[in-house]
C-alpha positions as CSV (number, residue, x, y, z in Angstrom):
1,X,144.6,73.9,57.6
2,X,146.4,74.6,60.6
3,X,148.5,77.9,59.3
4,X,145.2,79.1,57.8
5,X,143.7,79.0,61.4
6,X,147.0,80.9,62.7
7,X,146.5,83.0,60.5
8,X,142.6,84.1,60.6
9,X,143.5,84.2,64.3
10,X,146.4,87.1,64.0
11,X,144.1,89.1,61.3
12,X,141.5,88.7,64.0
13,X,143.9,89.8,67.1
14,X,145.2,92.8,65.0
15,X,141.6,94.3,64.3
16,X,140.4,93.6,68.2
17,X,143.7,95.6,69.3
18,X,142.6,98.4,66.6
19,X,139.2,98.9,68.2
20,X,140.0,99.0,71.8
21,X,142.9,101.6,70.4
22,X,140.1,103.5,69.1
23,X,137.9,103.3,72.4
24,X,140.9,104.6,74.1
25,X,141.8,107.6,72.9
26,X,138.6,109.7,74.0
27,X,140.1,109.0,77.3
28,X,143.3,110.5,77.0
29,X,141.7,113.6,75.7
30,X,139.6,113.6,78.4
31,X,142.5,113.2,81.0
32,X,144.5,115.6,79.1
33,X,141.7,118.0,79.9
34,X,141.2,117.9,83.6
35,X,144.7,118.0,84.2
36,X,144.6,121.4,83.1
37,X,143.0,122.4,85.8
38,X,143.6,124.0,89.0
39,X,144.7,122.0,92.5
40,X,142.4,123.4,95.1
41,X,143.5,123.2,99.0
42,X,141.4,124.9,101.7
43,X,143.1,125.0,105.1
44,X,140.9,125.4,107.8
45,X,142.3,126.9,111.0
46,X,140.4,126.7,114.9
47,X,139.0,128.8,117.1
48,X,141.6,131.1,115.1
49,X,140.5,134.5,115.6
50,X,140.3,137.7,113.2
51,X,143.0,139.5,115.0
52,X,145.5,136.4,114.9
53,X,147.6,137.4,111.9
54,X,150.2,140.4,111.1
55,X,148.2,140.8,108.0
56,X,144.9,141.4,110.3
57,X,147.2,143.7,112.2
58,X,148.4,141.8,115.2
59,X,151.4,143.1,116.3
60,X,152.6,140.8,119.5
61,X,152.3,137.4,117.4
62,X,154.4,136.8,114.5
63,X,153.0,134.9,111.3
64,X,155.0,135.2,108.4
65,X,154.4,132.9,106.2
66,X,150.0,133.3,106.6
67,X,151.1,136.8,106.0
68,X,152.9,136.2,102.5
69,X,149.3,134.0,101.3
70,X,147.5,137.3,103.1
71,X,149.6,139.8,101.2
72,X,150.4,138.5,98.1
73,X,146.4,137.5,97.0
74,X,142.8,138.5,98.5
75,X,142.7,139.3,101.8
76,X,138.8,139.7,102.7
77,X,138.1,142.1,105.9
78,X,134.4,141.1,105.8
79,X,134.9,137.4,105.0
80,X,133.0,134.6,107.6
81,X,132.2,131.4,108.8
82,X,128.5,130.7,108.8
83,X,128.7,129.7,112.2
84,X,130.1,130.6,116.0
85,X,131.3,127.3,116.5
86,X,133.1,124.3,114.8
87,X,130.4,121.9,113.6
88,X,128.1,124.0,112.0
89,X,131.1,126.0,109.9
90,X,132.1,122.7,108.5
91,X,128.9,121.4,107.8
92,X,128.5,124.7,105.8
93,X,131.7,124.7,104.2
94,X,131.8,121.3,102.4
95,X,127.8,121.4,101.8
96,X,127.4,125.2,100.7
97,X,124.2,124.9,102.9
98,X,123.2,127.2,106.0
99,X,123.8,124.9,109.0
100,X,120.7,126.2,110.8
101,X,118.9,124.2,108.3
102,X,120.4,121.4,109.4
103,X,119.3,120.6,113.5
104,X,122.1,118.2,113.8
105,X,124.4,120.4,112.8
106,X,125.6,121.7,116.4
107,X,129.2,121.3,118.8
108,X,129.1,116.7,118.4
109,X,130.6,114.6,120.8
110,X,133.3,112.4,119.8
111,X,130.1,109.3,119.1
112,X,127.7,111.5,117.1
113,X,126.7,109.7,113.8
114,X,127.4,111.5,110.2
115,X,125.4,114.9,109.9
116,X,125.8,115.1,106.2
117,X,123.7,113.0,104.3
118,X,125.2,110.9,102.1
119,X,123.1,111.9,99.3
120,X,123.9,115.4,99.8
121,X,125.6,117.3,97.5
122,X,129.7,118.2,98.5
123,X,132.3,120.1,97.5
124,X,134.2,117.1,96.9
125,X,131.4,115.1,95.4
126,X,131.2,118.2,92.9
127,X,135.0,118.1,92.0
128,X,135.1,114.2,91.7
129,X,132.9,114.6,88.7
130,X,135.2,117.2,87.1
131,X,137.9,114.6,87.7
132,X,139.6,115.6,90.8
133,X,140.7,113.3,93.3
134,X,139.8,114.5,96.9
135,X,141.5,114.1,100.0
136,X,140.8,115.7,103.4
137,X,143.9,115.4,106.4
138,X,142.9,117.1,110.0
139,X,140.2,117.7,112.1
140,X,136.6,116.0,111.3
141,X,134.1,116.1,113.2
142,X,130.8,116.0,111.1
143,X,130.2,112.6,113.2
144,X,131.2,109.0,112.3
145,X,128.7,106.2,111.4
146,X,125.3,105.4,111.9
147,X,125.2,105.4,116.0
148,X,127.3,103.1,117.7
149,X,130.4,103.2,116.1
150,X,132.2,99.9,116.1
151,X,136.1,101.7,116.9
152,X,137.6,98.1,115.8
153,X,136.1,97.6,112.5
154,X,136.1,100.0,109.2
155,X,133.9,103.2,110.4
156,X,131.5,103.8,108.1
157,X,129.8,106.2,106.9
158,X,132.3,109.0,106.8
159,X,134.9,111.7,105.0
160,X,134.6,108.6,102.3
161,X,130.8,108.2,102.1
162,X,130.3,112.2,100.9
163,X,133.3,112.7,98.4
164,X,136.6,112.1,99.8
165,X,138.6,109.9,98.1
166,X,141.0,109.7,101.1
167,X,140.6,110.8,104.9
168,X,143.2,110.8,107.2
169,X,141.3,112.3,110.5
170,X,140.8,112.3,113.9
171,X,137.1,112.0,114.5
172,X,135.9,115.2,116.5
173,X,138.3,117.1,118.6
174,X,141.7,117.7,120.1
175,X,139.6,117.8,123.3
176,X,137.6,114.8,122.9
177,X,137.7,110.4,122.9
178,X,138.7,108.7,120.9
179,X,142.2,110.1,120.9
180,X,142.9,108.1,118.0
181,X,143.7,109.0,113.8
182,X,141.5,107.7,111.4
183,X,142.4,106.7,107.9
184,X,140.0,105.9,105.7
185,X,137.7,104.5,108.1
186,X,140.3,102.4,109.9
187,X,141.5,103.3,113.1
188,X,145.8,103.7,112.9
189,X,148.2,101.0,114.6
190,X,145.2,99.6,116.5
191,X,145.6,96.6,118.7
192,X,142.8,93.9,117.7
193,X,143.8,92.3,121.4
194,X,142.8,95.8,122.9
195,X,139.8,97.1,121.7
196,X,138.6,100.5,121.8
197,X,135.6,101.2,124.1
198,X,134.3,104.3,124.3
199,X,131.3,106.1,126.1
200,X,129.8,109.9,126.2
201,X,127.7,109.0,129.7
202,X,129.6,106.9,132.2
203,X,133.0,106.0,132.8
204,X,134.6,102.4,132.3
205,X,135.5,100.0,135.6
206,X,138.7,101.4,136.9
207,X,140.1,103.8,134.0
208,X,141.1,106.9,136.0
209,X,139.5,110.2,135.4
210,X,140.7,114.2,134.9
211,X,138.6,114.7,138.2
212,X,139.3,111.9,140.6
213,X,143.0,111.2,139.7
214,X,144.2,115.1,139.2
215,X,147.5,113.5,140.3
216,X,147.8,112.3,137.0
217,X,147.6,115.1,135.0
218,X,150.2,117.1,133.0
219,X,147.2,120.1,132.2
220,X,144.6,120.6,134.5
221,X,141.2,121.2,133.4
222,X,139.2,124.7,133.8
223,X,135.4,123.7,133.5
224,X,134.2,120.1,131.7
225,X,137.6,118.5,130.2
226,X,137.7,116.1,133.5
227,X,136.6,112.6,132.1
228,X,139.4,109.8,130.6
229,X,143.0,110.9,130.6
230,X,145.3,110.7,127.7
231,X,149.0,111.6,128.2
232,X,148.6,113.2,130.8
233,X,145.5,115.5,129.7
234,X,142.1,115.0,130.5
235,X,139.6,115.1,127.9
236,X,135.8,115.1,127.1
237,X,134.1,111.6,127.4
238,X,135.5,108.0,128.2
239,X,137.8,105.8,126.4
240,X,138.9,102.4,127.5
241,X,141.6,100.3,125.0
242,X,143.3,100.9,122.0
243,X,147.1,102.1,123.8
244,X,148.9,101.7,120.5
245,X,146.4,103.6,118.6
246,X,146.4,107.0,120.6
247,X,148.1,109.7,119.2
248,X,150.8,112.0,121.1
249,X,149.2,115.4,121.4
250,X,152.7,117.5,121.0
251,X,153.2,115.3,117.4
252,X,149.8,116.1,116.0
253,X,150.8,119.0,113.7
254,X,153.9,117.4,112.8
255,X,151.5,114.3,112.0
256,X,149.0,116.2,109.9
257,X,151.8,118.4,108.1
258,X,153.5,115.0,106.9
259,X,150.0,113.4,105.6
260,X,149.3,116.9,103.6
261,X,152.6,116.6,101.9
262,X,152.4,113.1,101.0
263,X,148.7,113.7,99.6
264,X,150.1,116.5,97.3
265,X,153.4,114.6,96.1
266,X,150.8,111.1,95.3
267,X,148.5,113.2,93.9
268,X,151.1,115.7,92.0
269,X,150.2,114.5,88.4
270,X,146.0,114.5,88.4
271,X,144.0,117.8,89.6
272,X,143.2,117.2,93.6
273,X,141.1,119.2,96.2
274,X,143.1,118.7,100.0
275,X,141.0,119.8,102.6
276,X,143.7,120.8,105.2
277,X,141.6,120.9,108.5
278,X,144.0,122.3,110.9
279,X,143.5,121.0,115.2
280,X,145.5,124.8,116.3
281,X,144.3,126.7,118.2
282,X,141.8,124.7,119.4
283,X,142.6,123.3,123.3
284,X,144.1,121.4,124.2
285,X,147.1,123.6,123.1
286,X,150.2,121.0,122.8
287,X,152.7,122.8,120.9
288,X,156.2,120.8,120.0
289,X,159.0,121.0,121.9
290,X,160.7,123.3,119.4
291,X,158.0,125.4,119.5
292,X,157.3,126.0,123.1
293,X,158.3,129.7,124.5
294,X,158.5,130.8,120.7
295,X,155.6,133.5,121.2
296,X,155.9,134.6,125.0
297,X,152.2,134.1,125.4
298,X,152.2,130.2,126.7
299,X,150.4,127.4,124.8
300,X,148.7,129.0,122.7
301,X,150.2,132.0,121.5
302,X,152.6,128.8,120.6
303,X,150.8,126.8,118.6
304,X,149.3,129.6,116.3
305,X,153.5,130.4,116.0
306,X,153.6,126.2,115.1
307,X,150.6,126.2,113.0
308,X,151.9,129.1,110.7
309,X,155.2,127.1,110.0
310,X,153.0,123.7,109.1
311,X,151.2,126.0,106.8
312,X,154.7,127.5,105.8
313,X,156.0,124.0,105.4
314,X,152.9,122.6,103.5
315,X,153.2,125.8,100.7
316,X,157.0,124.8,100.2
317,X,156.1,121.5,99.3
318,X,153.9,122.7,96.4
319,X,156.6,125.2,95.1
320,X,159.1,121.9,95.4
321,X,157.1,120.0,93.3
322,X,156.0,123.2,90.6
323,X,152.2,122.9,91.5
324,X,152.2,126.4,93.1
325,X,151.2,128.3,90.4
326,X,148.8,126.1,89.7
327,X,146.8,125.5,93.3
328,X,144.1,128.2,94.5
329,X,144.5,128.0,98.0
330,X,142.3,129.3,100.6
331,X,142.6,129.9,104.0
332,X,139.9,130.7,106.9
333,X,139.1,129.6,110.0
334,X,135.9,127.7,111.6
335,X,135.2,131.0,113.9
336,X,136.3,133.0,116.3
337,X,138.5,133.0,119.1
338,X,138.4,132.1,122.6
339,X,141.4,132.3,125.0
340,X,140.1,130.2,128.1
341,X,138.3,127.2,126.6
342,X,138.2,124.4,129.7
343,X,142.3,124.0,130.4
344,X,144.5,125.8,132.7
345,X,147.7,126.8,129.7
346,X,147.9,130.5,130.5
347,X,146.5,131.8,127.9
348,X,144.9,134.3,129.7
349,X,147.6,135.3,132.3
350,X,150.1,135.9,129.1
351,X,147.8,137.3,126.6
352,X,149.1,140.5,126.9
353,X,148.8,143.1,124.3
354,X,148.0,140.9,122.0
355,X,143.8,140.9,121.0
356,X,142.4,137.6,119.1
357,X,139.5,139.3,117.7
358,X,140.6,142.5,116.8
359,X,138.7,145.8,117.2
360,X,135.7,143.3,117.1
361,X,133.2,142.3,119.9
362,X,132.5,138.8,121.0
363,X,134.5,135.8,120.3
364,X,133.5,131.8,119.9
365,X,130.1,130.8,120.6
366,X,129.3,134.6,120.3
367,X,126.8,136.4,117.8
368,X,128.6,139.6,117.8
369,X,131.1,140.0,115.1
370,X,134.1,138.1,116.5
371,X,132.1,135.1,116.8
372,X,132.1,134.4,112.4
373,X,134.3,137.2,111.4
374,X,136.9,135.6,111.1
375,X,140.7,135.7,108.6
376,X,140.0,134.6,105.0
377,X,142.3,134.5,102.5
378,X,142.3,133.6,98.6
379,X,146.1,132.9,97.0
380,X,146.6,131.9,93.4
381,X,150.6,132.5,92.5
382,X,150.7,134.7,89.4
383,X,146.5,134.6,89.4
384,X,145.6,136.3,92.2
385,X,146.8,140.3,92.4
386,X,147.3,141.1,95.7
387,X,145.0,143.0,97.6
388,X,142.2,143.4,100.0
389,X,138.7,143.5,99.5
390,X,136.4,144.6,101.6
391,X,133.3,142.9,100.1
392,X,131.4,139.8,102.0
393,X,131.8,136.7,101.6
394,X,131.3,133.9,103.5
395,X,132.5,130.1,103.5
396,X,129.1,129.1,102.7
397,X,130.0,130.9,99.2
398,X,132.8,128.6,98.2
399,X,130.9,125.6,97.0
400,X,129.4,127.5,94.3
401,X,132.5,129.7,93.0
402,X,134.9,126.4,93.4
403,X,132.3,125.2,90.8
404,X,132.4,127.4,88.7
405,X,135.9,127.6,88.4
406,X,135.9,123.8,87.2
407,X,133.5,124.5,84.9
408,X,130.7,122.5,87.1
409,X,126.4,123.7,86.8
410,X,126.0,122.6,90.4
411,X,125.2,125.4,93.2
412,X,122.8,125.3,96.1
413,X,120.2,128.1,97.0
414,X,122.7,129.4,100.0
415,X,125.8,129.4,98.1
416,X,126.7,132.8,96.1
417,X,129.0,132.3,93.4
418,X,131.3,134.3,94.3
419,X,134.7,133.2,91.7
420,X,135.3,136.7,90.4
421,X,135.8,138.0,94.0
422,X,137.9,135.5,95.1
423,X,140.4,135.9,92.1
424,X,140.5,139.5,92.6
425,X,138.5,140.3,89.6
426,X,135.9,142.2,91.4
427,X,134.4,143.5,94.4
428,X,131.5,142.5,93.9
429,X,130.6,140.1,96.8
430,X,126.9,138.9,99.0
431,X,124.8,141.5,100.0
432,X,123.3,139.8,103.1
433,X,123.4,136.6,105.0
434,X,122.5,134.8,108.2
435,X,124.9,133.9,110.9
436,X,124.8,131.3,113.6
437,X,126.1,130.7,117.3
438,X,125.0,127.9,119.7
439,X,121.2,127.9,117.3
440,X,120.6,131.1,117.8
441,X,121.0,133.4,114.6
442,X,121.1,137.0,113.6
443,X,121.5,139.1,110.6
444,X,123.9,140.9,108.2
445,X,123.0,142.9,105.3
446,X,125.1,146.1,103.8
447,X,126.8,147.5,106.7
448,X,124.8,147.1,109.1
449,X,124.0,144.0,111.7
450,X,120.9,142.9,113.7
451,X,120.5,140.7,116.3
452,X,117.1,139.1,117.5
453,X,116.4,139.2,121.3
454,X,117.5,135.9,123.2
455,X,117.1,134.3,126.9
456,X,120.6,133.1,128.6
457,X,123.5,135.3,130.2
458,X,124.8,138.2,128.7
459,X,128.3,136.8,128.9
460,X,129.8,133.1,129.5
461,X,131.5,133.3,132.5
462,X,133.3,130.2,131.9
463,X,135.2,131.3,128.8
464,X,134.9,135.3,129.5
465,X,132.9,135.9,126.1
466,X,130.0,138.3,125.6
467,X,127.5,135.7,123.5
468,X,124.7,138.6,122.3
469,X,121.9,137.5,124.4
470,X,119.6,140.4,125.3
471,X,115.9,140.8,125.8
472,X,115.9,143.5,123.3
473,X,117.0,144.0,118.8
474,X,120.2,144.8,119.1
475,X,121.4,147.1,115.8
476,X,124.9,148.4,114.6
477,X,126.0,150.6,111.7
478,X,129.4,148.4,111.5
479,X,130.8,151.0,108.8
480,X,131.0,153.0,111.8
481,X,131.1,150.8,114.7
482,X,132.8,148.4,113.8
483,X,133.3,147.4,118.0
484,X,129.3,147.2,118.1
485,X,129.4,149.7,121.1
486,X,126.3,152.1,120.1
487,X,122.6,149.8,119.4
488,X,120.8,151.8,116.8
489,X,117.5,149.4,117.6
490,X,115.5,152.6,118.9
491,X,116.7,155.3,117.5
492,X,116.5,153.9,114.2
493,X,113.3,151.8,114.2
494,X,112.7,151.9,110.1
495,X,115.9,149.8,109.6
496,X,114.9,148.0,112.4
497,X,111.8,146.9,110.5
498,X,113.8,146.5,107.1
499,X,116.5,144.3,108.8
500,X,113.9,142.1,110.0
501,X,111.9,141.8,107.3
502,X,115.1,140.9,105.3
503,X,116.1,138.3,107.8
504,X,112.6,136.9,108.2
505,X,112.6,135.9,104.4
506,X,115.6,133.6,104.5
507,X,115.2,132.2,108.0
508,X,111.3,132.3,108.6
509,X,110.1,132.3,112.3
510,X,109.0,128.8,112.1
511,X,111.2,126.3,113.8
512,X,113.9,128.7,115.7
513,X,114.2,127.1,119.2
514,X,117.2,127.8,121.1
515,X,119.7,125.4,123.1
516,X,121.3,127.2,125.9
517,X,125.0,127.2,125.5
518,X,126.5,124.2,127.5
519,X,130.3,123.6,128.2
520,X,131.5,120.3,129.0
C-alpha cells in the first residue's frame, strides 16, 4: 500500500511539472520578443542654448563628442522645447501634453507637490507596458508628494508613482533646498538623528543666510539665490538638517554620470528607457576641478565643456557593453539659454565671442526664438543616416513616435507622431504649434511666428533677456529673419489674421492669464 501511494504521488508530481512547463513557455516567447527591441535614453541638457554646440556652429566652445551624436544622425534646426523654462518642458516631455494646459505646470520651488497626475498617461508608463524597464537619473523637478513633504520618510508620490521603475534625483534644482539626491523616494546617506527641515517662507532659528552671512560664501549671489547656504553657495529657500545627506556641488556630474552607467550595465540584458536629466548649465555652475579653466569663459563655459565628456563617457559605456547599435538616443535641452541667472561666476565678463543662442533672439524665460529653440538631436548607430533636417519638431512629439516605434496605440491629442522624422526617413515634420514662457504663449506655424501683445518689461534687466512683451502682434517671416528684427504685424495684416485664427483654435482665449516673470 505504501509503494502504491509513492508511486500515484510521482505520476502525480510529473504531470503538475508538465503543466506549469506548458504555462511557461508563452513567457519566454514573449520575453524573447521585447528584447528585440530598441534601448531608448533621452538626455536632457539645461538652460543649454541653440548656439552651444560645434554642430549648431559655435566656434569658441568645444563639444566633441555632442558633435559626433549631432553629425552622425538627425540634427533638427527647427526642433523645440514646448516651453521657455524648465518645468513646463518636462512636464511636456514625459506627458506629450502642452504644459499651458496644465496651471501647475510653471518654474516649482524645491516643496511644490507632483504636477503630473498619477493617472496620467507617461512615456514611461507607455514603455512599461511594452516591457521596458524605466529609469530616470538627474534633475526632477515636476514636484514631490502631496504638500508637505516628510524629507525623513519615503517621498511619495514621485518619478515612481508615473512610470519610473527607478529614480535617482535631486528634487528641483541645482539652485534650490533640499540639496539632497533622491533614490527612489528615499533621501541618500541621511541621518535619522538629523532630520531635514525645510521651508520656501522663513528661515530656521540660527542657520545662516546667503544675505546676512556673505562672509560665508564661496559664490555670491546676483539677484534672489541669498537664503540657506550649502558649501559655500547660497541657494533658493531654507534647509535646516540632514549634513550627511547633502551633496557636493563640484561631484554632481561625476555623481549622475556613475548612476547612468550603472542603470545601463543592470539593465543591459532587458529593453530600458533612461531618462538622463542633465543639472549643466543650469547655475549654480560648479564644474570639477579637472575641468575648471578648460573653456576660457569661467563656470560655465566649463561645465557645458564637463557636461559633453559625461555625455561622451555615458555613450562609451553603451559601445562597451554592445548596446549602441541598439539604443535610439536623443538629445535636447529644456530651453534656452541665459548667461546671468542670480550668481556672480563671470559668465558674462568671459563670454566673449562665443553666442548661446545663435543668430536667434531672446533666451530663457523669452518668447522669441531662443527662448524654445533649442539643440535636438536623434542618433541610432547604423539606423539613423546622418543628416540635418530642417522640419519641426518639438519634444512634445516624442511621446507619440517613441510609441510607435515599440509598436504601442497610445498617443495624446498634442503629440505628432513624428518616428519617420526622427529616423531620418522623412522630412516630413508638425506644421504648427504653441510655445510657452513664464504663461504667456505665442505661435508658430510654417515659417512664420506670432506673438500676442503682453503687459511687463520689454527686457529682464536682471538676467539681460528680451522676454517678447509688447503692447502690440508681433510677426516674423523666420525663413528670412531668422533674428526676428523686422515685425510684419502691419504690413502684413491678412497673415496677421490667419496666424491668429490658427492659434486661437488650439489655445482658445478662455483662461490665458498671465504671471509676471519673478526671479528669486
Amino acid at each position: 500500500m505504501k509503494k502504491s501511494i509513492n508511486f500515484e504521488f510521482l505520476i502525480s508530481l510529473c504531470f503538475i511539472i508538465v503543466l506549469v512547463s506548458c504555462k511557461e513557455e508563452p513567457k519566454e516567447v514573449v520575453t524573447s520578443e521585447v528584447q528585440n527591441k530598441p534601448n531608448i535614453v533621452i538626455i536632457y541638457a539645461d538652460d543649454l542654448g541653440y548656439g552651444e554646440l560645434g554642430a549648431y556652429g559655435a566656434t569658441a566652445l568645444k563639444t566633441p563628442n555632442l558633435d559626433i551624436l549631432a553629425n552622425g544622425g538627425m540634427r533638427f534646426t527647427n526642433g523645440y522645447a514646448s516651453s521657455a523654462t524648465c518645468t513646463p518642458s518636462r512636464y511636456a516631455l514625459l506627458t506629450g501634453v502642452y504644459p499651458w494646459r496644465n496651471k501647475r505646470a510653471k518654474i516649482l520651488p524645491g516643496t511644490a507637490p507632483l504636477i503630473i497626475d498619477t493617472a496620467q498617461t507617461t512615456i514611461p508608463k507607455m514603455l512599461k507596458k511594452q516591457g521596458y524597464h524605466t529609469g530616470i537619473v538627474g534633475k526632477w523637478h515636476l514636484g514631490l508628494g502631496s504638500g508637505n513633504v516628510n524629507w525623513n520618510e519615503r517621498i511619495s508620490p514621485g518619478p515612481n508613482e508615473v512610470g519610473f521603475d527607478y529614480s535617482h534625483i535631486l528634487a528641483a534644482t541645482q539652485d534650490r533646498v533640499p540639496t539632497v539626491y533622491i533614490e527612489d523616494g528615499h533621501v541618500v546617506n541621511l541621518d535619522s538623528n538629523d532630520p531635514i527641515e525645510v521651508n520656501y517662507k522663513e528661515n530656521f532659528e540660527g542657520e545662516p543666510t546667503g544675505l546676512e552671512n556673505p562672509e560665508m560664501l564661496k559664490m555670491k549671489w546676483h539677484h534672489g539665490h541669498n537664503n540657506s547656504i550649502v558649501n559655500g553657495i547660497p541657494r533658493i529657500g531654507f534647509m535646516k538638517g540632514g549634513e550627511a545627506a547633502k551633496w557636493i556641488d563640484e561631484d554632481m556630474a561625476d555623481y549622475f554620470l556613475a548612476e547612468a552607467q550603472d542603470y545601463v550595465t543592470k539593465h543591459k540584458n532587458e529593453p530600458f528607457f533612461l531618462y538622463y536629466a542633465l543639472q549643466q548649465p543650469h547655475v549654480p555652475r560648479t564644474p570639477h576641478a579637472r575641468f575648471v579653466g578648460s573653456s576660457g569663459m569661467g563656470p560655465r563655459g566649463d561645465v557645458i565643456v564637463e557636461a559633453d565628456w559625461m555625455v561622451g563617457e555615458f555613450i562609451n559605456t553603451l559601445e562597451a557593453e554592445g548596446l549602441l547599435e541598439n539604443t535610439l538616443i536623443i538629445f535636447s535641452s529644456d530651453n534656452g539659454p541665459v548667461v546671468n541667472d542670480g550668481y556672480y561666476d563671470d559668465s558674462v565678463e568671459k563670454l566673449g565671442s562665443h553666442q548661446p543662442a545663435g543668430a536667434l533672439r531672446g533666451g530663457k524665460y523669452s518668447l522669441f526664438e531662443a527662448g524654445t529653440r533649442v539643440p535636438f538631436i536623434s542618433y541610432w548607430k547604423g539606423k539613423i543616416t546622418a543628416g540635418t533636417s530642417d522640419a519641426m519638431v518639438s519634444q512634445l512629439d516624442l511621446f507619440s513616435s517613441l510609441a510607435a516605434l515599440v509598436n504601442s496605440s497610445e498617443s495624446t491629442n498634442d503629440s505628432k507622431q513624428l518616428l519617420n522624422l526622427l529616423l531620418g526617413k522623412s522630412q516630413d515634420g508638425r506644421d504648427q504649434m504653441v510655445i510657452e514662457a513664464t504663461s504667456r504663449t505665442a505661435f508658430r506655424k510654417g515659417d512664420w511666428a506670432m506673438i500676442p501683445p503682453y503687459d511687463g518689461p520689454a527686457i529682464n534687466k536682471q538676467v539681460n533677456i528680451e522676454l517678447a512683451n509688447s503692447d502690440e502682434y508681433l510677426l516674423y517671416n523666420l525663413k528670412e529673419d531668422i533674428g526676428q528684427q523686422n515685425n510684419l504685424a502691419k504690413s502684413n495684416p491678412e497673415k496677421l489674421r490667419e496666424m491668429i485664427a490658427a492659434y486661437e483654435a488650439v489655445r482658445g482665449t478662455e483662461n490665458t492669464e498671465v504671471e509676471q516673470l519673478e526671479l528669486k
